[in-house]
C-alpha positions as CSV (number, residue, x, y, z in Angstrom):
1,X,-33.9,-32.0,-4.5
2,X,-34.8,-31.4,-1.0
3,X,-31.3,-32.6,0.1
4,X,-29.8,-30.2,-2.0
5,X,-31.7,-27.3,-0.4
6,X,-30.8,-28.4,3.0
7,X,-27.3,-28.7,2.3
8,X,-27.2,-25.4,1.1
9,X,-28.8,-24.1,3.6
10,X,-26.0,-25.6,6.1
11,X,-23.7,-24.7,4.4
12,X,-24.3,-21.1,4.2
13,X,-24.8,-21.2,8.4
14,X,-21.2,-22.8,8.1
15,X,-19.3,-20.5,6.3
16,X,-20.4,-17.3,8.5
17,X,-18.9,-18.6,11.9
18,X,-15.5,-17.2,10.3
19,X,-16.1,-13.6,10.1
20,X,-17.8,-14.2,13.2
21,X,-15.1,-15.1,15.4
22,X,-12.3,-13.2,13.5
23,X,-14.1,-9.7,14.1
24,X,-13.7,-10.4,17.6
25,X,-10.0,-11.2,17.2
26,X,-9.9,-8.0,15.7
27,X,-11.5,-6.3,18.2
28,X,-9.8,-7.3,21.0
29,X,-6.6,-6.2,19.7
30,X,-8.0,-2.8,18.7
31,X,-8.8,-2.3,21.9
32,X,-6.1,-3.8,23.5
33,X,-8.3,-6.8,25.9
34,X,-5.6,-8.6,28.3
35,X,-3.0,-7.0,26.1
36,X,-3.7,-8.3,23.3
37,X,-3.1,-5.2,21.5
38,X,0.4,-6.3,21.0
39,X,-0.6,-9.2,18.3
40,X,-2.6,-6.2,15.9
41,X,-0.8,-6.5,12.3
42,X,0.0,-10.3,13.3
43,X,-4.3,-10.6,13.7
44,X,-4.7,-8.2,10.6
45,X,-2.5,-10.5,8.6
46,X,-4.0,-13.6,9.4
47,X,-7.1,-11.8,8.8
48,X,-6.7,-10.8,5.4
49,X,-5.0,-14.1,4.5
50,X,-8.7,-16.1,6.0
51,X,-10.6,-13.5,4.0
52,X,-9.1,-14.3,0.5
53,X,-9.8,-17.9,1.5
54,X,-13.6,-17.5,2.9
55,X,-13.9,-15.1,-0.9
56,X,-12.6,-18.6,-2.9
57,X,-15.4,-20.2,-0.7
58,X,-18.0,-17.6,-1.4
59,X,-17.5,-18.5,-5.2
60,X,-18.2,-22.3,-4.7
61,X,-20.6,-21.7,-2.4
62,X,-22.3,-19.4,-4.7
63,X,-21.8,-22.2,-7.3
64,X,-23.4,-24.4,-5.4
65,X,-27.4,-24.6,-6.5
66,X,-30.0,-27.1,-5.9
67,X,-30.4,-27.3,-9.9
68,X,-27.5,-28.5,-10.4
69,X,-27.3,-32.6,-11.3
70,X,-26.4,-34.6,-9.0
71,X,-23.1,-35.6,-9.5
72,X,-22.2,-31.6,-10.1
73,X,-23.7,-30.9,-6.8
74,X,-22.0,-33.6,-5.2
75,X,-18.2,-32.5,-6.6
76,X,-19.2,-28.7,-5.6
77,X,-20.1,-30.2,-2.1
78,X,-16.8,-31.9,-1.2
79,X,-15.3,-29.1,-2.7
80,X,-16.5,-26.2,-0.2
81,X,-16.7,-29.0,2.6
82,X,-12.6,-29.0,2.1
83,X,-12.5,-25.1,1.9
84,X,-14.3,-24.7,4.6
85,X,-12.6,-26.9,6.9
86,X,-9.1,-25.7,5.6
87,X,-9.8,-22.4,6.2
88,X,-10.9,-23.1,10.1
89,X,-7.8,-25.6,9.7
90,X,-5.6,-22.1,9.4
91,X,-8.3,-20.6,12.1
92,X,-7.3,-23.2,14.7
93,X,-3.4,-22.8,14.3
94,X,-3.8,-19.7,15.4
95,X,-6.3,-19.5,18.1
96,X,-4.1,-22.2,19.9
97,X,-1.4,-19.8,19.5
98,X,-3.4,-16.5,21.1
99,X,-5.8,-18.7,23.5
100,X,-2.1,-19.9,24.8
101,X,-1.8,-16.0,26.3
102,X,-5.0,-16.7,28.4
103,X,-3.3,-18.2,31.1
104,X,-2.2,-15.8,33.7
105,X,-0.5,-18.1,35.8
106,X,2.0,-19.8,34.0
107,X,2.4,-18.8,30.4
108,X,0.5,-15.4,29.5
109,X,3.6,-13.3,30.9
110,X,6.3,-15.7,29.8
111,X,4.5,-15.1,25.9
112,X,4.3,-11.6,26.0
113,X,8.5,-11.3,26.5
114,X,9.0,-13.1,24.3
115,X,7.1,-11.7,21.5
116,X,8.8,-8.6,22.5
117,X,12.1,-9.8,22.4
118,X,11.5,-11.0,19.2
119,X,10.0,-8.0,17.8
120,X,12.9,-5.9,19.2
121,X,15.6,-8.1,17.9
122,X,13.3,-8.5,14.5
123,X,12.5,-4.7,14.0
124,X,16.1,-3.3,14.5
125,X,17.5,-6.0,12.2
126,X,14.7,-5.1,9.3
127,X,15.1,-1.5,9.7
128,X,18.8,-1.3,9.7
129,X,18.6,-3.0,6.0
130,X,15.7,-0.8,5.3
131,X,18.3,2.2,5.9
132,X,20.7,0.4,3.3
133,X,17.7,0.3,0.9
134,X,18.2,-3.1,0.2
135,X,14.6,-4.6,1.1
136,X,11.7,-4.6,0.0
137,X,8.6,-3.0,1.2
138,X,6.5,-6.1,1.8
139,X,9.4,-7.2,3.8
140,X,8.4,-4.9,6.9
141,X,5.9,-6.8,8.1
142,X,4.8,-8.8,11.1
143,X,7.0,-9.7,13.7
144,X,7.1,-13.3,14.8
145,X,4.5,-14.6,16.8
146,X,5.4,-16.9,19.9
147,X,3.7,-20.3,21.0
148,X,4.5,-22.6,23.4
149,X,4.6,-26.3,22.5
150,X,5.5,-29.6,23.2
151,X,9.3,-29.9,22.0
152,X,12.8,-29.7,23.7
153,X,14.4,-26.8,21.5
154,X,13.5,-23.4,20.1
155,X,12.0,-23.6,16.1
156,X,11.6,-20.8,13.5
157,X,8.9,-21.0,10.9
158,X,9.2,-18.2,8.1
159,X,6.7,-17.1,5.8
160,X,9.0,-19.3,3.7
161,X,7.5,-22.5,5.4
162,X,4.1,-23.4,4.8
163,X,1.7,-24.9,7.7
164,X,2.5,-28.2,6.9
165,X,5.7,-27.3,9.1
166,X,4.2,-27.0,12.4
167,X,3.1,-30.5,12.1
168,X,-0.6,-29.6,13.4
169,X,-3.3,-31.6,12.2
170,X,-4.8,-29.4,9.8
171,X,-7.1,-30.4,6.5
172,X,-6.8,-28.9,2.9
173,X,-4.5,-26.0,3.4
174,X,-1.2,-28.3,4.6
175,X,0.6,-26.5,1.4
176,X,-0.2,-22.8,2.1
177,X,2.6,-20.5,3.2
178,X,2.5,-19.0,6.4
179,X,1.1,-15.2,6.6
180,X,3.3,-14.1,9.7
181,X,6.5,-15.9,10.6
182,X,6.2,-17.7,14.0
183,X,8.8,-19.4,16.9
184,X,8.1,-22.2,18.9
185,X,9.4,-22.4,22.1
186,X,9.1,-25.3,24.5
187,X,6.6,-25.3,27.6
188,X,9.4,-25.5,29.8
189,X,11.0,-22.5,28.8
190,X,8.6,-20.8,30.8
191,X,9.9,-21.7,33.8
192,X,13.8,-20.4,33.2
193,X,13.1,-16.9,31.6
194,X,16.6,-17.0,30.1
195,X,16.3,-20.0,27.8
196,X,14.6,-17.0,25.7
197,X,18.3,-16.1,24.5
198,X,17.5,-18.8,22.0
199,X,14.9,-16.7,20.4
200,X,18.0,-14.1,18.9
201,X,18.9,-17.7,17.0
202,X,15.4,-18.2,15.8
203,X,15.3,-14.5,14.5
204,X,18.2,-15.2,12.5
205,X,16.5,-17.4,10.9
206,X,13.6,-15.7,10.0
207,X,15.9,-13.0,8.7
208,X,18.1,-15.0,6.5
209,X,15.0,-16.0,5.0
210,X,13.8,-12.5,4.3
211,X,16.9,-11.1,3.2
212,X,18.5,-14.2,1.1
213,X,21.4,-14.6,3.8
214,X,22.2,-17.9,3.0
215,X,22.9,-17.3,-1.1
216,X,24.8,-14.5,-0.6
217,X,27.1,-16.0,2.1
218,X,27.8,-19.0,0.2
219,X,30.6,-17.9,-1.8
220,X,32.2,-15.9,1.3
221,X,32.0,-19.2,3.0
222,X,33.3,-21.2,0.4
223,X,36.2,-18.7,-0.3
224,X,37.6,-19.1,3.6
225,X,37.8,-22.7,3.4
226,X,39.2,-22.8,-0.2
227,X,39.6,-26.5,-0.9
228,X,39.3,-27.9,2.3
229,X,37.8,-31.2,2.4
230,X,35.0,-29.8,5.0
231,X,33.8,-27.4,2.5
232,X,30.4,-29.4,2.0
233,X,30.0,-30.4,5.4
234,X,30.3,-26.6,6.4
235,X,27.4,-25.8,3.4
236,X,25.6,-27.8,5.2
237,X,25.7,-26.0,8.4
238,X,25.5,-22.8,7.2
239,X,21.7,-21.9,7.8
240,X,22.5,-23.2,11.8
241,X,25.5,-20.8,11.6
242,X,23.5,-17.8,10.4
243,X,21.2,-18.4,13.3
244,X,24.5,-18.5,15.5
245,X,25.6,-15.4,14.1
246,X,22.4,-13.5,14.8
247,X,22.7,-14.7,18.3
248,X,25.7,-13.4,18.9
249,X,25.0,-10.0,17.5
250,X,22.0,-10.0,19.5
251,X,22.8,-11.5,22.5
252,X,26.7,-11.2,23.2
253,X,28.1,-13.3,25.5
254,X,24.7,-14.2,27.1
255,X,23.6,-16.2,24.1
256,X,27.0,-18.1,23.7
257,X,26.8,-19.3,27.3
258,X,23.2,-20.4,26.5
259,X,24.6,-22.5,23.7
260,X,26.3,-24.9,25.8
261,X,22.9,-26.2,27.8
262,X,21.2,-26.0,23.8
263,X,23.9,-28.6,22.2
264,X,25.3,-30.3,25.4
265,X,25.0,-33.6,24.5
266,X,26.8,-37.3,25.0
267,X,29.5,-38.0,23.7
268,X,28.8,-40.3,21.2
269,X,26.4,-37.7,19.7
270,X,28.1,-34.6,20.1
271,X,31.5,-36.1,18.3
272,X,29.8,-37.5,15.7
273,X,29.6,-35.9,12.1
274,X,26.2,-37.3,11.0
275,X,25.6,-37.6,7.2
276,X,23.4,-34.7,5.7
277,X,22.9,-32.9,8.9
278,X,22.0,-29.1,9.2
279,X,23.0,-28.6,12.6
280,X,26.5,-28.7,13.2
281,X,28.1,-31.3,15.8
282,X,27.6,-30.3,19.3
283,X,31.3,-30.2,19.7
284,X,32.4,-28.3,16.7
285,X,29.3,-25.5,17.3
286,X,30.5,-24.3,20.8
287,X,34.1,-23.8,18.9
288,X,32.4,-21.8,16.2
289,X,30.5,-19.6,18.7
290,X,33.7,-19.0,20.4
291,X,35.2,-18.0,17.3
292,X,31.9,-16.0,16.0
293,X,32.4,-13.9,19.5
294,X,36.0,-13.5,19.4
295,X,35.3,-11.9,15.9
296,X,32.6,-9.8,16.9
297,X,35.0,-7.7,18.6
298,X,32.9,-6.8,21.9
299,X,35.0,-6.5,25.2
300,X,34.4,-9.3,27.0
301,X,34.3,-12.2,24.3
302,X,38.0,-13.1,24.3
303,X,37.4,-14.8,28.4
304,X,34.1,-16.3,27.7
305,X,35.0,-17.7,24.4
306,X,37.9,-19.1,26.2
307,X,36.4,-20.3,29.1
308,X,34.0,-22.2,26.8
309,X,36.4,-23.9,24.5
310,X,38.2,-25.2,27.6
311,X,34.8,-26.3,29.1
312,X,34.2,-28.6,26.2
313,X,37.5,-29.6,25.6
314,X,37.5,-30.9,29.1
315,X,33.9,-32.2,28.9
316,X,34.6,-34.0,25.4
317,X,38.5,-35.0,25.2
318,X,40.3,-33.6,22.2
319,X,39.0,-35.2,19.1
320,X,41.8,-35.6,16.6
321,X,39.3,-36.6,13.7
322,X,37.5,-33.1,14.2
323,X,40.1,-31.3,14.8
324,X,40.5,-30.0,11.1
325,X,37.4,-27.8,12.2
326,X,38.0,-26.7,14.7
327,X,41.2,-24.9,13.2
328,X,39.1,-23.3,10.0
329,X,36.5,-21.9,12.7
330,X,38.2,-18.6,13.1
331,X,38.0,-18.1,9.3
332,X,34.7,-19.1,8.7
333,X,33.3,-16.9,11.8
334,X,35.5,-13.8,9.9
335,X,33.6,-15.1,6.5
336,X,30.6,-14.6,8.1
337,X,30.8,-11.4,9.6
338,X,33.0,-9.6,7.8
339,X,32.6,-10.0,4.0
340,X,30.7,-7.3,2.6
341,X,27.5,-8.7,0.4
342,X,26.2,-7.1,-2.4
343,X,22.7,-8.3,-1.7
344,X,23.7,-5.9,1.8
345,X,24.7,-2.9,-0.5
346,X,27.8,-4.3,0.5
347,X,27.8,-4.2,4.2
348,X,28.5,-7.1,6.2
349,X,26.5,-9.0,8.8
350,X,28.5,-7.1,11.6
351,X,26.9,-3.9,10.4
352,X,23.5,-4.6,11.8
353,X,25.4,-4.4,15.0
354,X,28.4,-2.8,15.6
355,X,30.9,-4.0,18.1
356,X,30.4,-0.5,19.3
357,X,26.7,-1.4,20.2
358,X,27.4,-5.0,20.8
359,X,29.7,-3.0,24.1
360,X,26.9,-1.1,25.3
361,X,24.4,-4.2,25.1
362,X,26.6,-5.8,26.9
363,X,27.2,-3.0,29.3
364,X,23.1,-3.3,30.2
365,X,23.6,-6.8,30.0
366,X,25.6,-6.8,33.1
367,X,23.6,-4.2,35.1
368,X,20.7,-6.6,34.3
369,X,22.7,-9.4,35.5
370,X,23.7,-7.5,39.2
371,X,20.1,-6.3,39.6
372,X,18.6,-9.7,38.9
373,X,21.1,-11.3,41.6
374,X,20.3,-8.4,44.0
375,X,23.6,-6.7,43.8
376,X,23.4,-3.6,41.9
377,X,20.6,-1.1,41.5
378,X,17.4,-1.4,38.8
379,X,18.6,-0.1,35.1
380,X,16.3,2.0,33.9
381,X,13.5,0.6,32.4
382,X,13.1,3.2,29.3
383,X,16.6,2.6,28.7
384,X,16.8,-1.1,28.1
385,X,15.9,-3.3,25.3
386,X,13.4,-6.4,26.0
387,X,15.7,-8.5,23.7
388,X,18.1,-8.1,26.8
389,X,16.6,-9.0,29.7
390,X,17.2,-12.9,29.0
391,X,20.8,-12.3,27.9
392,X,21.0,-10.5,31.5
393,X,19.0,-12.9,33.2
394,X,21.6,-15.8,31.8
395,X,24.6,-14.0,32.9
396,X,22.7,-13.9,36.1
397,X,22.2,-17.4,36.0
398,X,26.0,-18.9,34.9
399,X,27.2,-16.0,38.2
400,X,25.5,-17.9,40.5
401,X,25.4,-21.5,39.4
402,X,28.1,-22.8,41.9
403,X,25.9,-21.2,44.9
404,X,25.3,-23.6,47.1
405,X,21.9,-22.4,47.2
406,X,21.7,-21.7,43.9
407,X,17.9,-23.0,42.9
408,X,16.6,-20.7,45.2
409,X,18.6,-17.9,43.3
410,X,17.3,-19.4,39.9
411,X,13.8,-18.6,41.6
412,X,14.5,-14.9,42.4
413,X,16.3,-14.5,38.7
414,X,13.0,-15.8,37.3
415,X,10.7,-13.2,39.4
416,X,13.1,-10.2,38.7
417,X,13.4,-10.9,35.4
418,X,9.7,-11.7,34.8
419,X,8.8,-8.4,36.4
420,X,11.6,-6.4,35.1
421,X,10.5,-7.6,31.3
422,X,6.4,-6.8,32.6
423,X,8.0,-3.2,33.7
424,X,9.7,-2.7,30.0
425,X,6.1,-3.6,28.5
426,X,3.8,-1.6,30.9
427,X,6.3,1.5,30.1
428,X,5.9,1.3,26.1
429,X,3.1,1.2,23.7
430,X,-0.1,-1.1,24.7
431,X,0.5,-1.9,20.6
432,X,3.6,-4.2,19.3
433,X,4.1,-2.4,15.9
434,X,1.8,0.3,13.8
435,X,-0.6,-3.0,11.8
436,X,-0.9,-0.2,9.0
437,X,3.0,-0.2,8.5
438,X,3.0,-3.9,8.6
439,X,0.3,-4.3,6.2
440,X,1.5,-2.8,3.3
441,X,0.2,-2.9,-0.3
442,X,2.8,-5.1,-1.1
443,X,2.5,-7.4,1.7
444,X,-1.2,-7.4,1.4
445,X,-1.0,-8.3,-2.7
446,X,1.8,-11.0,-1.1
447,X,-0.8,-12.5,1.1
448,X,-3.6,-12.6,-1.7
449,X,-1.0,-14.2,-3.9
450,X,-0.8,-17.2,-1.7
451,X,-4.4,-17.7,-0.9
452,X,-4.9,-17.4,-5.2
453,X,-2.3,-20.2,-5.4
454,X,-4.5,-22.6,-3.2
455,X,-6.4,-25.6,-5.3
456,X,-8.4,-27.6,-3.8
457,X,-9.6,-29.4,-7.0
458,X,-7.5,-32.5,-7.1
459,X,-8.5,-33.0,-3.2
460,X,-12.4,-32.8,-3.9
């Protein structure tokens, strides 16, 4: 049985490089190494969840004797060979994400904003609900962690989705539900700070999944169309249009405007109502973010929405056949913002931002916007939210596009914005969120829960 003794042997030498590299994660957030400090309870989480997994491998490896026949041995051997590579599977997903914030020059920066745009846009969404006692503990927990990757829009994974979502070559552990919720943004974002508007969308999707959005809007929605004929279609959409909503609260004006560089699209594509589809047609969704701003109430949403349904009724021609939308988007925008939802303890989706705090957003917004185009003075910096800075920073943008030397002002937008965002983060805590509020009982017994739900026995 000599192989038997050297495989354990191997084995054992295996299964330690773990601990050994997630201590130092650990510790470099502790103490805050090139920032990292601000990715603690995400680290802590992940932790926990690879330390319930390395405990399921401790128990085959334990199992695992040289006096054991040698079929038995064999079975327990592909079994802890698939453990241990799922569980440095889940390891990988996740050092891509952090190593990402490694590069200084291009990226590093770029990540850290928007992390904190999505933990500020994250955080006062949670807590508002938290104030209406309508969540549950487990549900404070990590804020979404950023990546970049190779794709041409913005993508929320929730702790609903498991890795088999991110579509990262990964052994064993495709099945196993994600510890922290994460976004994906595309490379290229990193170059045009205030494509980060999207990540107010992505948030909203993240938080209909923690708070059971889409359920409890259903009826609302279904109740403003009555019997139209769309009704299905507009089910459909609904998830997109929670995102939309979110956006809108979050980002005003400055995340409509984003919207029509997100779905701009031929023609032939943007017209067309596609069978089954999630995301609404380019054409119908800039109507429904018109109406979705209109209804929000803030001061300056009744020109922008206009300008942008003129824009895309001049870019697209009217379309008779989608017309019938277009009129029951002021109705559905009121559904979903206004109808007060008993899984809300009856509030509506407007209360997690008032139209009185949606005007002063927007009144920073625009200060952002004149400072970043060199004509006003710098807002204070303890006085803005980071979640703003790429709403300002598109407002900027859309000001200046019919310069005639308008790259070099995308360039100067970029650098303000980049350093204004680095000023917000240098002036706060070195640490995103408290970990130890994050990891809760609950949420810890949540994580556990998922790891104990992981068989490998049909794949061994």
């Amino acid at each position: 049985m000599h192989l038997h003794v050297q495989l354990l042997g191997e084995f054992k030498r295996r299964a330690s490089l773990l601990t050994q590299e997630v201590d130092k994660w650990e510790l470099e957030v502790d103490n805050n190494v090139l920032g990292m400090g601000l990715h603690q309870s995400q680290v802590k989480a992940v932790k926990l969840m690879l330390e319930e997994m390395q405990k399921k491998q401790n128990a085959t490896l334990g199992a695992l004797t040289p006096a054991l026949d040698p079929e038995a041995f064999a079975k327990r051997r592909v079994q802890l060979d698939m453990e241990i590579a799922a569980t440095h599977g889940i390891l990988s997903v996740f050092r891509m994400m952090l190593l990402q914030r490694e590069e200084t020059t291009f990226y590093r920066q770029v990540l850290d904003t928007a992390d904190l745009v999505a933990a500020n846009a994250y955080r006062k969404v949670l807590e508002r609900a938290g104030g209406w006692g309508v969540i549950e503990p487990k549900a404070f927990r990590a804020p979404p962690l950023s990546y970049l990757n190779a794709t041409t829009s913005a993508q929320a994974y929730t702790r609903g989705h498991s890795f088999n979502a991110l579509r990262l070559p990964l052994q064993g552990s495709k099945e196993l539900k994600l510890p922290v919720p994460i976004i994906s943004l595309p490379f290229h974002h990193a170059r045009v700070l205030w494509a980060l508007c999207a990540v107010h969308h992505e948030v909203g999707h993240i938080v209909d999944q923690d708070l059971g959005l889409r359920a409890a809007l259903r009826p609302a929605l279904e109740g403003a169309l009555g019997g139209s004929a769309n009704a299905g279609i507009w089910r459909l959409w609904l998830g997109e249009l929670i995102g939309d909503v979110f956006g809108i609260l979050l980002g005003g004006t400055g995340f409509a405007r984003s919207m029509t560089k997100v779905v701009l699209k031929p023609k032939s594509t943007a017209t067309r109502l596609e069978a089954g589809a999630r995301h609404p047609a380019p054409y119908v969704r800039m109507f429904i973010i018109a109406a979705l701003l209109r209804a929000s109430g803030v001061a300056d949403a009744e020109p922008t929405a206009t300008e942008l349904e003129q824009e895309w009724q001049q870019r697209y021609d009217p379309q008779p056949e989608l017309a019938p939308f277009l009129a029951e988007c002021p109705a559905v925008a009121a559904a979903l913002l206004d109808t007060p939802l008993p899984a809300l303890a009856d509030h509506k989706l407007h209360d997690f931002m008032t139209t009185a705090e949606m005007n002063a957003d927007s009144a920073v917004a625009k200060k952002l916007d004149f400072f970043f185009r060199d004509v006003g003075p710098k807002p204070p910096v303890a006085q803005t939210a980071m979640r703003l800075v790429p709403v300002g920073a598109e407002r900027a943008v859309h000001a200046v596009s019919a310069h005639p030397n308008a790259e070099d002002k995308f360039a100067t937008i970029q650098d303000k914005a980049l350093a204004y965002a680095k000023d917000i983060r240098q002036s706060g805590p070195q640490f995103l969120a408290n970990a130890d509020d994050d990891l809760t009982p609950e949420n810890a017994d949540f994580l556990r829960g998922l790891v104990d739900a992981l068989d490998f026995s049909e794949e061994a």
